[in-house]
BARO-360841 format. One record per residue (C-alpha): residue number from 1; x, y, z; chain. Coordinates in pm, whole numbers. Example, Ala and Ser with C-alpha at 12.3 -4.5 7.8 and 13.67 -1.06 7.14 Angstrom:
site k=1 px=1230 py=-450 pz=780 c=A
site k=2 px=1367 py=-106 pz=714 c=A
% end
This chain:
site k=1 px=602 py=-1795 pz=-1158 c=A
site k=2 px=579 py=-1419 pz=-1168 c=A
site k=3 px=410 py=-1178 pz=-884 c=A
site k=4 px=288 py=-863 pz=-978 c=A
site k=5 px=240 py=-594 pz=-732 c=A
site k=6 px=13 py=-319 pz=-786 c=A
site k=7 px=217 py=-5 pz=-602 c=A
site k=8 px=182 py=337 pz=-748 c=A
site k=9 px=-125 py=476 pz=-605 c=A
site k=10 px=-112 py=806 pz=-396 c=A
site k=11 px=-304 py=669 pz=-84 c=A
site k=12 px=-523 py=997 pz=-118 c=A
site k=13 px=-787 py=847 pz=192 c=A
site k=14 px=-452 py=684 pz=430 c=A
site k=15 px=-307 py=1067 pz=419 c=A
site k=16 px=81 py=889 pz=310 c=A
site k=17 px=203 py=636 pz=74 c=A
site k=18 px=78 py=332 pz=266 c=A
site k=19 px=265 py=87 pz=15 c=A
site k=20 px=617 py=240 pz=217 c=A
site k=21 px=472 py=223 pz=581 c=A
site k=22 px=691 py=20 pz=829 c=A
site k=23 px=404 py=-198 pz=1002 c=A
site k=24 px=556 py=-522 pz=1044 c=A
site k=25 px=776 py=-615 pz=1400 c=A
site k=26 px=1113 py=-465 pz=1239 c=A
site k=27 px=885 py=-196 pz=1044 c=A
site k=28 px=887 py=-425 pz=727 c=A
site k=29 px=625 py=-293 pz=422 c=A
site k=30 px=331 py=-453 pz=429 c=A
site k=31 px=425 py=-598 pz=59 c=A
site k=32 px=698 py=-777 pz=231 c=A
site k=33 px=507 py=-1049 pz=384 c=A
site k=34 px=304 py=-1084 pz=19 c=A
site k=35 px=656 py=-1124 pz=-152 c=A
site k=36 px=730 py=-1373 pz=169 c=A
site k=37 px=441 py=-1600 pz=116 c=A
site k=38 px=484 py=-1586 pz=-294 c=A
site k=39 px=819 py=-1698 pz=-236 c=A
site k=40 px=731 py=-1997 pz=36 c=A
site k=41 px=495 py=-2126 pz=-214 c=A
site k=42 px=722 py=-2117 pz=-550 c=A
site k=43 px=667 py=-1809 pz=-711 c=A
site k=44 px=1060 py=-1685 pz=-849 c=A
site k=45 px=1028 py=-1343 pz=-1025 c=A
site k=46 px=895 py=-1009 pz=-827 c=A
site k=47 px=779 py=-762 pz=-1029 c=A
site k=48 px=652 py=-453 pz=-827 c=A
site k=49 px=500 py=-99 pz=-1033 c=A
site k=50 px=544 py=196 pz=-857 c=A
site k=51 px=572 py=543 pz=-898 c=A
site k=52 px=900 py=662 pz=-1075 c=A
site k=53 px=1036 py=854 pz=-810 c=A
site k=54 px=1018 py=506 pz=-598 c=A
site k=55 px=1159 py=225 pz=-851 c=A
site k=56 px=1565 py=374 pz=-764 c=A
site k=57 px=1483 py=360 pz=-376 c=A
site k=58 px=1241 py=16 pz=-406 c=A
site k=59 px=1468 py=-148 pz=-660 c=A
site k=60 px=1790 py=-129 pz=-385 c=A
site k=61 px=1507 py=-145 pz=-59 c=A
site k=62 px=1437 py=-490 pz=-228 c=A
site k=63 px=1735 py=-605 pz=-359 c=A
site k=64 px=1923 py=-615 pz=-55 c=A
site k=65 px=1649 py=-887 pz=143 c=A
site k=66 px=1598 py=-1105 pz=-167 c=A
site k=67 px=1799 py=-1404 pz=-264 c=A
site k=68 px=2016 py=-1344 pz=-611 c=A
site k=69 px=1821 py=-1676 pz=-723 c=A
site k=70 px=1464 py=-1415 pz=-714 c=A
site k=71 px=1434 py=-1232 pz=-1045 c=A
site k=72 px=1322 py=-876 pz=-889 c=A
site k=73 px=1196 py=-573 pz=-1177 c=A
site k=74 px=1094 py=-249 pz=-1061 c=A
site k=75 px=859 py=-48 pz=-1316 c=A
site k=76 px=751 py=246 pz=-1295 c=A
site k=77 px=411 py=363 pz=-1381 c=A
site k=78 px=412 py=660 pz=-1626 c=A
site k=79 px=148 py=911 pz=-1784 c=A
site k=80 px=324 py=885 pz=-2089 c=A
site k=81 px=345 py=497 pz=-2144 c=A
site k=82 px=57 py=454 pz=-2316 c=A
site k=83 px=-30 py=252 pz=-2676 c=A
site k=84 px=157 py=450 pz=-2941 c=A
site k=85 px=9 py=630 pz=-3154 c=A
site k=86 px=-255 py=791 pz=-2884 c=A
site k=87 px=-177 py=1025 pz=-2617 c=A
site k=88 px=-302 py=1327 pz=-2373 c=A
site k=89 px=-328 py=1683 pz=-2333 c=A
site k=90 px=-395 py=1849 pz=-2029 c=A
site k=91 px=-348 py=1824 pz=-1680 c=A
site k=92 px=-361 py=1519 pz=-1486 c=A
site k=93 px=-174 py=1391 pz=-1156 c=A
site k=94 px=-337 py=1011 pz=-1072 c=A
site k=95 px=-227 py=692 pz=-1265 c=A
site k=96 px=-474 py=550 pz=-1540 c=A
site k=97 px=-560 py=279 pz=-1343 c=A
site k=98 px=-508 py=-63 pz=-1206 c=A
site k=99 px=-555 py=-224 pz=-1583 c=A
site k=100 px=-265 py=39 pz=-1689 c=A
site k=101 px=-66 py=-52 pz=-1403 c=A
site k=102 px=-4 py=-426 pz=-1532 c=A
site k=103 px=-4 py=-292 pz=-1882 c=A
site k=104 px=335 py=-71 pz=-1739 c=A
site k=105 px=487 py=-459 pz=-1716 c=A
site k=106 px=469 py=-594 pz=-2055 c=A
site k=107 px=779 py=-602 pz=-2132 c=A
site k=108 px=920 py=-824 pz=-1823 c=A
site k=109 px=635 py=-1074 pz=-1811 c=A
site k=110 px=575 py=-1377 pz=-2055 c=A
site k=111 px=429 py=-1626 pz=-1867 c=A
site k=112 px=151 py=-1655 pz=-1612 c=A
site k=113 px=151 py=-1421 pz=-1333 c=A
site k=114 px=-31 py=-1335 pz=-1017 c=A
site k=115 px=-94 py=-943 pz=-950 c=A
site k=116 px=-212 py=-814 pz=-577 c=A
site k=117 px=-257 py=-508 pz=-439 c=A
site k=118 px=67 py=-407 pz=-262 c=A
site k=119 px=-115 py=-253 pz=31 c=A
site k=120 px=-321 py=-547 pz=100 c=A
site k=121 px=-269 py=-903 pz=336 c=A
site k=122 px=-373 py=-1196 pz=138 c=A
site k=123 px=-251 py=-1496 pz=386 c=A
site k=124 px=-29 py=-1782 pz=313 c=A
site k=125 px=-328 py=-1992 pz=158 c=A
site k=126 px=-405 py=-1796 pz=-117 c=A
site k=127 px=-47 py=-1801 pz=-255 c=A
site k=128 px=-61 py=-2173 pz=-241 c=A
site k=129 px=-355 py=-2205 pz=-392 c=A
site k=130 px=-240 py=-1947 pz=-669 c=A
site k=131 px=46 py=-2152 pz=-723 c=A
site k=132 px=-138 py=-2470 pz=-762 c=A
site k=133 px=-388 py=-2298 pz=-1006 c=A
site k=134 px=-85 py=-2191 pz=-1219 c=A
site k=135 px=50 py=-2519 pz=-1212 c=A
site k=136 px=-198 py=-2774 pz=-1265 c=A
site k=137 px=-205 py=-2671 pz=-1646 c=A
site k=138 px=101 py=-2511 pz=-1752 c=A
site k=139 px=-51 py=-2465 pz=-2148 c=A
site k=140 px=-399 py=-2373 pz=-2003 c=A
site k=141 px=-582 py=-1997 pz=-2096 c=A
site k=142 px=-741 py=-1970 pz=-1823 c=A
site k=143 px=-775 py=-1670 pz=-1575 c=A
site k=144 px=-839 py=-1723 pz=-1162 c=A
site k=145 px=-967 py=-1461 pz=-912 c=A
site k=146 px=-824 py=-1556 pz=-516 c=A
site k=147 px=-1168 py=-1432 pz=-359 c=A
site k=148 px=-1286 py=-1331 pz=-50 c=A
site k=149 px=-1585 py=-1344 pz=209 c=A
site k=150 px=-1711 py=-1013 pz=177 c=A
site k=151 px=-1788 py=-996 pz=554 c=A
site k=152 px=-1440 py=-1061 pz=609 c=A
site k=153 px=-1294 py=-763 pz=465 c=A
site k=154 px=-1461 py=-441 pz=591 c=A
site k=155 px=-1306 py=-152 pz=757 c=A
site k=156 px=-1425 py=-40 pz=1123 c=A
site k=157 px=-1376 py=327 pz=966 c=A
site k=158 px=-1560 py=374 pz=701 c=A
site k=159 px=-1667 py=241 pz=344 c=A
site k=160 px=-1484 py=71 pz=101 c=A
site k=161 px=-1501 py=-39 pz=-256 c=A
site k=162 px=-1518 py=-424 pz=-372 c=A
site k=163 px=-1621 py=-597 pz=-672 c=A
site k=164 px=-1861 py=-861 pz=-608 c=A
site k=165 px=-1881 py=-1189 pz=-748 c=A
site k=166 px=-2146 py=-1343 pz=-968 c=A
site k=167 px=-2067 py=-1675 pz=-1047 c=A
site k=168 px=-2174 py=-2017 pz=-1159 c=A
site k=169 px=-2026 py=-2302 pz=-975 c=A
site k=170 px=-1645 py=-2213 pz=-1001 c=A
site k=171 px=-1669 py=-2011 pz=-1328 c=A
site k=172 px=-1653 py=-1642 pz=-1282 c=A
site k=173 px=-1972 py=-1443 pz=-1456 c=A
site k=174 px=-1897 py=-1125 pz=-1363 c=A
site k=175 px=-1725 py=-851 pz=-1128 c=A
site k=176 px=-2035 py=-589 pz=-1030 c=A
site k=177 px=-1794 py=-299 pz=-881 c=A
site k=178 px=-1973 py=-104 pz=-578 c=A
site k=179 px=-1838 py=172 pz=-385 c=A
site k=180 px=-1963 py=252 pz=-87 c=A
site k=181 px=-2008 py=-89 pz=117 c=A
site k=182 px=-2032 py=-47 pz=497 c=A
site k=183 px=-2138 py=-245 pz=800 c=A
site k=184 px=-2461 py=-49 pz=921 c=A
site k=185 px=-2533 py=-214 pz=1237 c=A
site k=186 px=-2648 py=-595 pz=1152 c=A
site k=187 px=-2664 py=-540 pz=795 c=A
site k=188 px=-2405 py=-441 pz=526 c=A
site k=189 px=-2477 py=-209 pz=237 c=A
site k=190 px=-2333 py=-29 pz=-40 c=A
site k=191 px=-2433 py=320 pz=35 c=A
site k=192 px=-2413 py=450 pz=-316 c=A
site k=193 px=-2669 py=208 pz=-455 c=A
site k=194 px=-2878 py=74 pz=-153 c=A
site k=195 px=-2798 py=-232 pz=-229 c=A
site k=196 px=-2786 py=-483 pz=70 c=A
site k=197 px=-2577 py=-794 pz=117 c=A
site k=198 px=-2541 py=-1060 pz=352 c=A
site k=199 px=-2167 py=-1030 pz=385 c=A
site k=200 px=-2134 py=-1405 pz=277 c=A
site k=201 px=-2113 py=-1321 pz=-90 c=A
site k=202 px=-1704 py=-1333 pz=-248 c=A
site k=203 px=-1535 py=-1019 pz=-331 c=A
site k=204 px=-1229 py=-954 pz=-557 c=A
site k=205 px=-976 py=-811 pz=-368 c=A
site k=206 px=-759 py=-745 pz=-678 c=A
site k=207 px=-571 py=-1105 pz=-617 c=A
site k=208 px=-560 py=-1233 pz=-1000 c=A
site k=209 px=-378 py=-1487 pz=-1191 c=A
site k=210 px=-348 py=-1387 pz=-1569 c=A
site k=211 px=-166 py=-1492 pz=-1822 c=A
site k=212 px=18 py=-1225 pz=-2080 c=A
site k=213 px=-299 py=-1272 pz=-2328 c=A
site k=214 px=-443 py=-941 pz=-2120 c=A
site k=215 px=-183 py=-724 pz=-2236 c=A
site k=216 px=-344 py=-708 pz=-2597 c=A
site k=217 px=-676 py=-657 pz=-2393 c=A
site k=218 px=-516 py=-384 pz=-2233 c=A
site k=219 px=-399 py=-181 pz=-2507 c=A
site k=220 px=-709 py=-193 pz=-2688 c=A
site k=221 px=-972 py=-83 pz=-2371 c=A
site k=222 px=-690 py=204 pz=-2329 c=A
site k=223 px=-671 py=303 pz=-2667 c=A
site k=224 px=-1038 py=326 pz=-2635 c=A
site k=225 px=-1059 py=517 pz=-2335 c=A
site k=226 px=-806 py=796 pz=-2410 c=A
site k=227 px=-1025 py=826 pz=-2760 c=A
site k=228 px=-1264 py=1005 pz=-2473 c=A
site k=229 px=-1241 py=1340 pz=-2396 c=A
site k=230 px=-1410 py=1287 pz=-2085 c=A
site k=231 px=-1222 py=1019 pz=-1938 c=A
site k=232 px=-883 py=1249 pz=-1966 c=A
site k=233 px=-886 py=1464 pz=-1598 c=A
site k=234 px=-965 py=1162 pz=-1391 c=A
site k=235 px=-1109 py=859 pz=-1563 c=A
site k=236 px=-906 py=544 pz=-1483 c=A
site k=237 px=-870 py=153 pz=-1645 c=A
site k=238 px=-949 py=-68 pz=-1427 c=A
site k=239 px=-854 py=-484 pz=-1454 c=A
site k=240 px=-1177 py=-630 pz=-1354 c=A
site k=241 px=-1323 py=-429 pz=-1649 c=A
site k=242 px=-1053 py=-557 pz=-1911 c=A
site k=243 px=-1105 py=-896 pz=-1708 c=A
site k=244 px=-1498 py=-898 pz=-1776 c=A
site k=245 px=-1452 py=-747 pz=-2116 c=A
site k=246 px=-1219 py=-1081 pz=-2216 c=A
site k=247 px=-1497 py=-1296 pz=-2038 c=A
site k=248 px=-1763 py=-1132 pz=-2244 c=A
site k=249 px=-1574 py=-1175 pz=-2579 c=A
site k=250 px=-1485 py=-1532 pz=-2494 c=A
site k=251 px=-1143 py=-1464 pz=-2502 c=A
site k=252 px=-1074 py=-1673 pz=-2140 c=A
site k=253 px=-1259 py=-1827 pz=-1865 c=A
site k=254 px=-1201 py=-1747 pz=-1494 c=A
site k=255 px=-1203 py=-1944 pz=-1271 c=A
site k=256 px=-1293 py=-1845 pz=-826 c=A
site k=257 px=-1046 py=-2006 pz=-578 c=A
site k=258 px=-1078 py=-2006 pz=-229 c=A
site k=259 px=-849 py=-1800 pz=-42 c=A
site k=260 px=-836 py=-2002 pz=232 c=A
site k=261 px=-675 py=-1697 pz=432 c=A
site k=262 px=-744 py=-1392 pz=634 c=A
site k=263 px=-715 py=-1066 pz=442 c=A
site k=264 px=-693 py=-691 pz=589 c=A
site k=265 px=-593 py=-398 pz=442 c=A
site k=266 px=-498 py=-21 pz=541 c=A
site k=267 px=-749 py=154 pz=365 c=A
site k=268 px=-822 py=422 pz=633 c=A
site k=269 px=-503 py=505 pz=903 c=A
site k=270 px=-710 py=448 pz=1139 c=A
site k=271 px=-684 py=83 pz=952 c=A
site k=272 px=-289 py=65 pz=1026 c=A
site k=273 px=-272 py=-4 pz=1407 c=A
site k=274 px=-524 py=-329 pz=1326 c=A
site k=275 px=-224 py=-433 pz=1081 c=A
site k=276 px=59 py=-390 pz=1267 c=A
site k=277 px=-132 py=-581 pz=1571 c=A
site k=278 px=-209 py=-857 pz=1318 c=A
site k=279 px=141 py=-883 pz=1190 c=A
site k=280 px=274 py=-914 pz=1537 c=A
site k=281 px=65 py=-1170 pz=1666 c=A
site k=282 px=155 py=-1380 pz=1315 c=A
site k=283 px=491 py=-1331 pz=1383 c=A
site k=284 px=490 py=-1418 pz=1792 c=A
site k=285 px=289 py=-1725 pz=1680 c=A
site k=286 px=554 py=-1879 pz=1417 c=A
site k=287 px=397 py=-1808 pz=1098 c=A
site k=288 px=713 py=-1518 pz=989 c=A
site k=289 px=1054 py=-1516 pz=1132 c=A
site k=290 px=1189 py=-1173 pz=1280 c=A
site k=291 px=1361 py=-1016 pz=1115 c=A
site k=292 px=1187 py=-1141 pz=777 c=A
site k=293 px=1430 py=-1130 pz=590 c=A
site k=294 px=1801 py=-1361 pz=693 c=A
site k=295 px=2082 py=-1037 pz=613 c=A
site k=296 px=2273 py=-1089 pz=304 c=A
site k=297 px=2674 py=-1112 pz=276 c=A
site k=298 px=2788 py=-759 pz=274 c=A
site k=299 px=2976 py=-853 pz=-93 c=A
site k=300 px=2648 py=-952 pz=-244 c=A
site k=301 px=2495 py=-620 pz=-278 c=A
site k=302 px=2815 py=-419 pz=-225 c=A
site k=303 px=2728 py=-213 pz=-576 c=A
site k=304 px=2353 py=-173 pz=-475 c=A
% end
């Protein structure tokens, strides 16, 4: 089983490249304890998209803490890696997206895979429960979202962005993006719309289980989107879109599992101390050893 982790954005409201920040007891990467609990629970083959001036740096970072036995590809996400025969002019500095992000992995993916944010803390739970999704039908189409309790992932510091859920029984409907969701005393609401929730509705956090069926999905919302003038400065593809545009189509079914597990995230850096506080007490209770990773035999990555 193959995890994907989403980690080429820019950080732009953290101020750094969160994905690289030492939070954990021996200044581990948050990502770390994701790639941890994917391994615990099966998973065999890391696949992480960065930026390109990362992948030499992240490629060696990782290389030395994983077994030989874990298949580990570094990708980088690139302006220029897009569907051929379309293309841009023009300036542009941010990534085309999340969607383009696992569309950067093609070529080292053919099964089923799970792809996570690599900034984010999804909990042992929901790795388990990915795994058992993957494996109870090993010839089955089917897409899952790991989902969350939308009360349980706010920041104290300001608003954040989450797609909520609308679904019937366990079948995902659809992903209804909002922005600007904040606690405002008692009540939560995205600020953008006016919307209010009750904070017990279930959010994606970006914790999906696709199988390589999306990549044709992929290609064709992006060769769509770059036919836009518009969308060329700043416009981005996003995967709950190409997600909710295979639901509409028929082309899969999704299904929402439980987490089962605490999530946090350092959206704001305000955001990091609660992480590194969180990742302590973990650790001082049993749930990660410390150092994570057990050192490797100097002659197994004596080339890099």
């Amino acid at each position: 089983m193959t995890l994907l982790l989403m980690a080429a954005g820019r950080g732009s409201r953290y101020g750094k490249l969160k994905q690289f920040d030492g939070l954990g007891p021996k200044e581990e990467f948050l990502m770390e304890f994701s790639i941890y609990d994917a391994l615990e629970n099966g998973f065999d083959h890391i696949v992480v998209v960065t930026q390109k001036d990362n992948v030499s740096f992240l490629k060696e970072y990782l290389s030395e803490r994983l077994s030989p036995s874990i298949a580990l590809d570094v990708i980088s996400q690139e302006l220029k890696d897009l569907p051929e025969g379309t293309g841009f002019s023009g300036e542009r500095t941010k990534p085309w997206g999340t969607a383009h992000a696992v569309w950067s992995a093609r070529n080292v993916i053919s099964g089923p895979f799970a792809v996570i944010n690599a900034d984010d803390y999804y909990g042992k739970a929901a790795y388990k429960n990915a795994a058992d999704f993957i494996n109870k039908d090993a010839g089955s189409e089917a897409f899952g979202l790991v989902a969350y309790t939308l009360r349980d992932t706010l920041s104290e510091y300001g608003s954040v962005s989450r797609g909520v859920c609308k679904r019937e029984g366990k079948a995902l409907i659809s992903v209804e993006e909002r922005i600007k969701i904040e606690q405002q005393g008692d009540s939560i609401q995205d600020t953008d719309s006016g919307i209010q929730f009750t904070g017990d509705e279930l959010v994606s956090m970006n914790f999906w289980i696709c199988r390589p069926a999306i990549f044709d999905q992929i290609e064709k919302d992006l060769r769509t989107f770059l036919s836009k003038a518009e969308n060329m400065e700043k416009g981005e593809v996003y995967l709950p879109f190409v997600i909710q545009a295979m639901l509409q189509a028929d082309k899969t079914s999704v299904e929402v599992i439980p987490s089962d597990s605490k999530w946090f995230g350092i959206t704001y850096a305000d955001d990091k101390e609660i992480a590194m506080t969180q990742l302590q007490q973990m650790t001082e209770a049993g749930s990660y050893r410390t150092p994570l990773w057990k050192k490797k035999p100097s002659s197994v990555h004596k080339n890099g």
